[in-house]
N, C-alpha and C positions, 0 to 999 in steps of 0.2 A: 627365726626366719618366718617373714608370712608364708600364707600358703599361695597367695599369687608369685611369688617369686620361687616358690619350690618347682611350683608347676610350668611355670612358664619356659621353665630350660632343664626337664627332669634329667636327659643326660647328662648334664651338669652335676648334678645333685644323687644321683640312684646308685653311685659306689661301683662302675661298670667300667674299667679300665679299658675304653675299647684303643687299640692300637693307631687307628686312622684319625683318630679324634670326632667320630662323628656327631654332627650337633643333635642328632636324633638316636633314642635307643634302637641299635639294629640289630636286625633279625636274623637271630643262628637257628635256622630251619634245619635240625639235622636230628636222628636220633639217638647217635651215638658221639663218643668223641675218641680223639687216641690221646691215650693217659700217659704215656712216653712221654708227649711232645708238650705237658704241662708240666716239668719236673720244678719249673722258676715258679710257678705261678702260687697265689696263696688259697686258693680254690680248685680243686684239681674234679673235672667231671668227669662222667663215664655214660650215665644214660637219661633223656631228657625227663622221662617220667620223674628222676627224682628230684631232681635241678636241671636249670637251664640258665645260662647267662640273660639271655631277655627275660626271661618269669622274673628271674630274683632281679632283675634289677628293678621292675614295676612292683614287685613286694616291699623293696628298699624303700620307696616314694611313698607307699602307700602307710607303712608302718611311722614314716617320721610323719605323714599328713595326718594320722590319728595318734602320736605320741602312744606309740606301742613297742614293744620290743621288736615283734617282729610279725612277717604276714606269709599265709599261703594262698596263694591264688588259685583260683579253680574252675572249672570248663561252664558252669551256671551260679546265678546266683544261690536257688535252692541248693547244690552242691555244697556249698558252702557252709549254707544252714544242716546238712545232713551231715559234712565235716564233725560238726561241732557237737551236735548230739551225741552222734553216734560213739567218738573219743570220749566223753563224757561221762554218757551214763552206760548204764548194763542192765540185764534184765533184773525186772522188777523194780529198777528206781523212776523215780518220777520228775516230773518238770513241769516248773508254774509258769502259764503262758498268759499275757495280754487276750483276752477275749474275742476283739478285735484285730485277729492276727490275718497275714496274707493267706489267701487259699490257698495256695501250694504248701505251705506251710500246717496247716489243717489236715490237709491229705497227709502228708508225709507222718506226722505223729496221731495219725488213726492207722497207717500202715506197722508203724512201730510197736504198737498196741498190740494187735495182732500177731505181729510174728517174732515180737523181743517183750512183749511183754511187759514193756516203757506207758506207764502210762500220765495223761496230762490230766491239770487241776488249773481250770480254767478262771480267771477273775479281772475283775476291771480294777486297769492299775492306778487309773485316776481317784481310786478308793486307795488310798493307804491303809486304812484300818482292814479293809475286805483282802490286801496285801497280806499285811500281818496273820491275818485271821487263819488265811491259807497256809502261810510257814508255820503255823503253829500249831496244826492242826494235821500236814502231812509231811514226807519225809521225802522232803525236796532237794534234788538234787543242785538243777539250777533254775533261774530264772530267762524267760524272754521275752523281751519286748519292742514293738515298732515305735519309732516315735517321731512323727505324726503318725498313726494308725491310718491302715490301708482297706475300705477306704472311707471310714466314717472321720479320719483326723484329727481325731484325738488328742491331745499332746501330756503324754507320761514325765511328772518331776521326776527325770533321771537321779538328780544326788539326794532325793525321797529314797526314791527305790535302792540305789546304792547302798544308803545307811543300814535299810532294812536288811540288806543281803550280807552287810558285813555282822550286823549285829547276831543272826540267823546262822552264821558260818556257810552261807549259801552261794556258788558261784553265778556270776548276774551277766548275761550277753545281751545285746542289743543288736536290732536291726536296723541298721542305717542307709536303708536303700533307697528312701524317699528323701532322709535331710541331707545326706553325703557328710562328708567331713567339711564340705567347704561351708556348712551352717552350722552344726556341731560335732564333738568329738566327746563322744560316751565313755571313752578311758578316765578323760578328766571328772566326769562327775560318778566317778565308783565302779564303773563296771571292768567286770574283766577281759569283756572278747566285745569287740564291736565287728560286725558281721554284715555285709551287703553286696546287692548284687551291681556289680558295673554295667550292667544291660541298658541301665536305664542314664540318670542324670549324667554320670559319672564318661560314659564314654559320648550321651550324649545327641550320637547321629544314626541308631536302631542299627547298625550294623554286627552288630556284634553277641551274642549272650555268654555272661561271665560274673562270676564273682570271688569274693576274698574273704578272709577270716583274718584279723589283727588281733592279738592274743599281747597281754599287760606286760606279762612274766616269759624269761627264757624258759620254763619251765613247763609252761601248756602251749610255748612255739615248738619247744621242739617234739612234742607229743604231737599234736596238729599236725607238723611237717612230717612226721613218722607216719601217722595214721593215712594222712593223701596221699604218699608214695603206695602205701601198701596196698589203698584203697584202688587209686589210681583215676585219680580226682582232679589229675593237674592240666591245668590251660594250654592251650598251645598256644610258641611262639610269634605264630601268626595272628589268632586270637589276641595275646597281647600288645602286639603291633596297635593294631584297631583300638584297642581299648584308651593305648597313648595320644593316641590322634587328639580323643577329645579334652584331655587335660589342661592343654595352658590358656583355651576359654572357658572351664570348667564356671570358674567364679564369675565371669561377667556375663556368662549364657543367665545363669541362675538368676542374678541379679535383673538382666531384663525382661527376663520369663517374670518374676515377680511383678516388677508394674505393669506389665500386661493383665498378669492374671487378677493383680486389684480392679484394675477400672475394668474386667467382665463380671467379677465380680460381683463389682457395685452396678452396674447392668443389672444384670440377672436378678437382683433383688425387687425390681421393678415389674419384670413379668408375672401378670396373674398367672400363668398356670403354675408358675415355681411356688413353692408354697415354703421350702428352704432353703439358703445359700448358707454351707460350711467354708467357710477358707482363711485357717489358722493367723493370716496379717491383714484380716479386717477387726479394726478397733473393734467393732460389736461382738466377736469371737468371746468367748467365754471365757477360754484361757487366754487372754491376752497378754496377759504381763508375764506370765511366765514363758510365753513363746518369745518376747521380746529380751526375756533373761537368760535364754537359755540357745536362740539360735540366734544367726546374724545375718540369713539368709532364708525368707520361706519357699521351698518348693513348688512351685505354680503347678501346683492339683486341688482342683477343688469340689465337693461333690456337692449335687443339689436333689432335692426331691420334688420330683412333680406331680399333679393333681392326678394323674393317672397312668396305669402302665400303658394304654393307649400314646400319651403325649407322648412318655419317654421312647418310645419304639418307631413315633414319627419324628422326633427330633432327630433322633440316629438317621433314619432316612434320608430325611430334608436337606443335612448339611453337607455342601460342597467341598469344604478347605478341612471340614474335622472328619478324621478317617473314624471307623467305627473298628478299632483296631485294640488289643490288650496293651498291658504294661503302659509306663508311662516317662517323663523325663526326656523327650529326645525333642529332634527341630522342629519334628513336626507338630502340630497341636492333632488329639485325638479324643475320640470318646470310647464311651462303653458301658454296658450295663451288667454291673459285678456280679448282680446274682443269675443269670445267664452266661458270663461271659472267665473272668478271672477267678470269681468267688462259687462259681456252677457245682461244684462238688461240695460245699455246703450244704447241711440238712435246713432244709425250713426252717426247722425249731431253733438253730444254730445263725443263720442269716436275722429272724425275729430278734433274738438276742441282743444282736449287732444294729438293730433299726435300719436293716439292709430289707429292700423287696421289688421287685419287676418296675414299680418307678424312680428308682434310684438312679442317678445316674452321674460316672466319672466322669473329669472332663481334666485332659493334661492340655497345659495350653502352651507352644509351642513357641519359635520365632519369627515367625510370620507379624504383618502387619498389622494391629490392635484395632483398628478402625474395621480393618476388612474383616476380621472376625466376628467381630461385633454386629458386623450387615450379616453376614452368614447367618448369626446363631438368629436374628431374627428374626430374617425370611422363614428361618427351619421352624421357630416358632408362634408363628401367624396361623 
C-alpha cells in the first residue's frame, strides 16, 4: 500500500475495531477501563499509561508507514529519543552519534554522561572510514543519526551506515524527524529503530509536541513498550488526536513545502549578504544524487549563512510572515538562529565543529504563498 492511501483513511487502516464505525480515529479520553466488560474483545485494557485504544491505534499506522514491527508513541519528540537510549544502553556503555546532532539531543546525552555514566563518541557520518574508525576503536553500543542533519543538512548514506552496524554487531537508530517517513524509511536501508518527533512535519500545524520510536523486531517493541510503561512516556489520547489531524496531507504539505522552498532557495543565492544557501534539493548540493536515491521528498528547511551576525539578527527582525520561532515542519514558515535559539546549549567549541555561529540562520518554509515570501524575505534583507 502507498503511503498516501495508508494515510489518507488511517481509521481504515490502524487495526481499531471502533463499534460506530468512525471514519476518524476516536478519542477514548479515559484513564481507566473496566476489564469485565472486555471478556469478547482480543485486547483487553486496564490503564492508559500502558495502552490505550487511540495510542495504539496511531502506533499501528505509524509502524506499517516505516515497515516496523511495531511503535511507541510518546509525549515529545526527545522522549522518544530518551526512550531508546535509555532501554538500550546502561552505565558505562557508549553511543556513536552524528556530530551534527539536534540540541536537545546533545543536552540529553551530556546529561546521561553525568549521571549513568553513558558516554558519546562523536563523528561525521558522511565519513565512513571516520564511521568505521569509531566502531573500531570503542565499545559501542549503538549508533545515531539525523538524516538531513539539523541544522547544517547533511545527508548520511543510511545503507553505508547500516552495513557498517551490522558488520560491527552494533544496534543503528535513526532520527527521522526532519525527512518523516513520507521521504524515507530508515528500517529499509539497515537500521533498527527509526525515531522522530511528530511535533514537527508529521502532525504538521504546531499544535501538538509528540513523538515515536518504530522498533524492526518484536523483540526491542516489546522492550520499548515495557520500558514507556514503566517510564511513563506515553502520549495522551488527546495529544494523538492532534497528531492525526495532520496525516492524510502529510505527503502533499511536504511536497509543496518543497517547491516553495527551491525557488527561495534559488532566491537567496542571489543576496549579497548571504554568502551560503544549503538546501539538500538544489542540484548544486553536494549530496545530490544520493538525496535523490535515497529520499522521495526534501523537507523544506534550509539554512543559509550570512556576512554577519548583525545581518542575521536584522533579518529575524525585519520579517513579517517568518516568525522568529524554534522547531520546524509546520504551516507556518519560520526562522531562527540555532546557536541562540534550538542549538543554545551547545559549547562554542561544539557549534564550531558543526560550522554553526551567531550568522547562521534556519529557515522552515511553510504554506503560505511563495511570491509573498519571497517580498518578505527581501524587504527583511535590504
Amino acid at each position: 500500500m502507498k503511503i498516501e492511501t495508508l494515510l489518507a483513511n488511517v481509521a481504515q487502516h490502524c487495526g481499531l475495531n471502533d463499534p460506530y464505525g468512525s471514519t476518524h480515529i476516536p478519542v477514548y479520553s479515559t484513564a481507566t477501563f473496566d476489564m469485565k466488560r472486555q471478556n469478547d474483545n482480543d485486547v483487553i485494557y486496564d490503564y492508559s499509561r500502558t495502552d490505550n485504544p487511540t495510542r495504539n491505534a496511531l502506533e499501528s499506522i505509524f509502524a506499517k508507514a516505516e515497515n516496523g514491527y511495531g511503535c511507541v508513541c510518546a509525549n515529545t519528540g526527545i522522549a522518544a529519543i530518551s526512550l531508546l537510549i535509555e532501554t538500550i544502553l546502561k552505565t558505562g556503555d557508549s553511543i556513536l552519534v552524528e556530530r551534527d546532532c539536534y540540541g536537545g539531543t546533545y543536552r540529553l546525552l551530556n546529561i546521561l554522561l553525568e549521571k549513568n555514566n553513558i558516554a558519546t563518541v562523536y563523528a561525521d557520518f558522511t565519513n565512513e572510514q571516520e564511521v568505521e574508525t569509531a566502531l573500531q576503536n570503542n565499545p559501542i553500543k549503538l549508533i545515531l543519526c539525523e538524516s538531513p542533519t539539523n541544522p547544517s543538512l547533511k545527508v548520511v548514506d543510511l545503507e553505508a551506515i547500516g552495513n557498517l552496524s551490522k558488520k560491527y554487531n552494533v544496534l543503528f537508530a535513526v532520527d527521522n524527524s526532519m525527512a518523516t517517513f513520507a521521504a524515507q524509511k530508515p528500517l529499509d536501508f539497515g537500521a533498527d529503530f527509526s525515531v522522530f518527533s511528530t511535533t514537527k512535519f508529521v502532525s504538521g500545524h504546531g499544535s501538538v509536541t509528540a513523538g515515536a520510536l518504530v522498533s524492526k523486531t518484536e523483540e526491542w517493541h516489546t522492550k520499548m513498550h515495557y520500558h514507556a510503561n514503566a517510564y511513563g512516556r506515553a502520549q495522551s489520547p488527546m495529544d494523538v488526536f492532534l497528531t492525526t489531524l495532520g496525516l492524510p496531507t502529510l505527503v502533499y504539505r511536504m511536497k509543496v513545502q518543497e517547491e516553495s522552498a527551491i525557488t527561495i532557495a534559488e532566491f537567496l543565492k542571489t543576496v549579497t549578504k548571504i554568502k551560503e544557501v544549503k538546501f539538500p534539493a538544489l542540484k548544486d548540493f553536494a549530496q545530490y544524487e544520493l538525496v535523490k536515491k535515497q529520499m522521495k521528498v526534501v523537507p523544506a528547511v534550509l539554512t543559509i549563512q550570512l556576512d554577519s551576525e548583525e545581518s542575521a539578527n536584522t533579518l529575524l527582525a525585519k520579517t513579517k510572515l517568518f516568525g522568529k520561532k524554534v522547531s520546524f515542519g509546520t504551516a507556518d514558515s519560520r526562522l531562527e538562529i540555532p546557536a541562540q535559539m534550538s542549538h543554545a546549549t551547545n559549547s562554542e567549541s561544539c557549534l564550531a565543529s558543526k560550522g554553526i555561529d551567531n550568522a547562521t540562520v534556519r529557515i522552515s518554509v511553510g504554506l503560505e504563498n511563495t511570491e509573498d515570501l519571497i517580498q518578505d524575505l527581501t524587504q527583511a534583507l535590504q
